[in-house]
MIROBA-194830 format. One record per residue (C-alpha): residue in three letters; x, y, z. Coordinates in steps of 0.5 Angstrom, whole numbers, plus 500, padded with zeros to 3 digits. Each point is the difference from the previous one (the first is absolute). Layout:
% residues N
ALAXYZ...
% end
This chain:
% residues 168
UNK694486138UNK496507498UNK494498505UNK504497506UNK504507500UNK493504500UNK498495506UNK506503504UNK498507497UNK493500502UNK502496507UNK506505503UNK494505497UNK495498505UNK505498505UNK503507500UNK492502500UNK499497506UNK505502504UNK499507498UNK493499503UNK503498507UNK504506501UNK498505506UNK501507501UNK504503506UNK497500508UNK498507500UNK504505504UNK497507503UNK504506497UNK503503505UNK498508501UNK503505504UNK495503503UNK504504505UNK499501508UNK492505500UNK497494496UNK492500503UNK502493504UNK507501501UNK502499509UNK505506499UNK495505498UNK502507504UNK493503498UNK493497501UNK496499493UNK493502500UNK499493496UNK502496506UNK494503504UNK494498500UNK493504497UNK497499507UNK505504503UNK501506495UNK492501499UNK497501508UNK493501499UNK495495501UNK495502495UNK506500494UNK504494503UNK492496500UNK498503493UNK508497498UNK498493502UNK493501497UNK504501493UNK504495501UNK496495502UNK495501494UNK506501495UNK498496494UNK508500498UNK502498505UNK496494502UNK501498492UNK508501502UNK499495507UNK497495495UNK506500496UNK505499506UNK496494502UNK499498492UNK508500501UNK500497506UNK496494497UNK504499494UNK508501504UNK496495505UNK499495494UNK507502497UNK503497507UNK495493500UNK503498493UNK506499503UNK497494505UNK498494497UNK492499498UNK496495503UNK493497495UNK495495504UNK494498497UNK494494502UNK495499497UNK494493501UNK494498498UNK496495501UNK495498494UNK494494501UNK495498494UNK496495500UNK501494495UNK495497496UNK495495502UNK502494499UNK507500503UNK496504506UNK505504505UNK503506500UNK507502497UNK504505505UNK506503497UNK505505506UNK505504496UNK506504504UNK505504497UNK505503503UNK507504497UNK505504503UNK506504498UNK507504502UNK502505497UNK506504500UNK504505494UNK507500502UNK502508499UNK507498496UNK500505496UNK497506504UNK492500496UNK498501508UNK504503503UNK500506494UNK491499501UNK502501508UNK504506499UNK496503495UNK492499504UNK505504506UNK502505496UNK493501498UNK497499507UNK506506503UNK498505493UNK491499502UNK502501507UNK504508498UNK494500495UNK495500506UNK505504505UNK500505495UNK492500499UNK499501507UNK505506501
% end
């Protein structure tokens, strides 16, 4: 009797464990902010911000605007900050194809010829082929690649301010 009741015990434990496991957090919402009407990128802006201009319009001589491309082109951090979005890129492209079911194929053959002794006198041939494919293809049920989508998105928008940041 004792035993039977530590069975049930220890199963509802596990159970409860189990389902506790599958339980995923919310959709994340973006906060709203107000960020008032003279925001940089705002349609209803009554002044033109400096920010919105371009660096060619603001330094007009040409041995500046040369030695400024000059700068930016063998500019270390901002070649390591280029590298980074494309890192970002790979890793969001890769979080995206998870979704999309996997295809595996391989072959393989071999031909194999020895010569049998004397007395039988001839030539044993083996031919071997091999060949196996696979489909595969993870339901997203509980959100795990929807989440790693979102979070390699997140990081591809953040390495994309970071390199805008470097180059002003």
């Amino acid at each position: 009797m004792v035993r039977k009741n530590i069975k049930i015990i220890i199963s509802s434990f596990l159970v409860l464990l189990i389902i506790g496991g599958c339980k995923v957090g919310p959709n994340y919402k973006q906060p709203k902010y107000d960020l008032g009407k003279t925001y940089r990128y705002s349609t209803a802006s009554d002044s033109v911000s400096l920010a919105d201009t371009s660096w060619t319009y603001i330094f007009t001589d040409p041995v500046l605007q040369a030695l400024i491309r000059q700068g930016l082109s063998n500019n270390f951090d901002l070649k390591i900050a280029f590298a980074r979005v494309n890192q970002a890129m790979a890793s969001f492209k890769q979080a995206k194809s998870e979704m999309w079911p996997s295809i595996n194929a391989e072959a393989n053959g071999s031909y194999n010829a020895r010569q049998l002794p004397a007395k039988s006198g001839g030539i044993s041939e083996y031919n071997d082929l091999y060949a196996v494919g696979s489909l595969t293809w993870e339901i997203d049920i509980w959100g795990k690649l929807r989440r790693a989508k979102e979070s390699a998105k997140a990081q591809l928008l953040s390495q994309e301010a970071y390199r805008q940041s470097v180059y002003i």
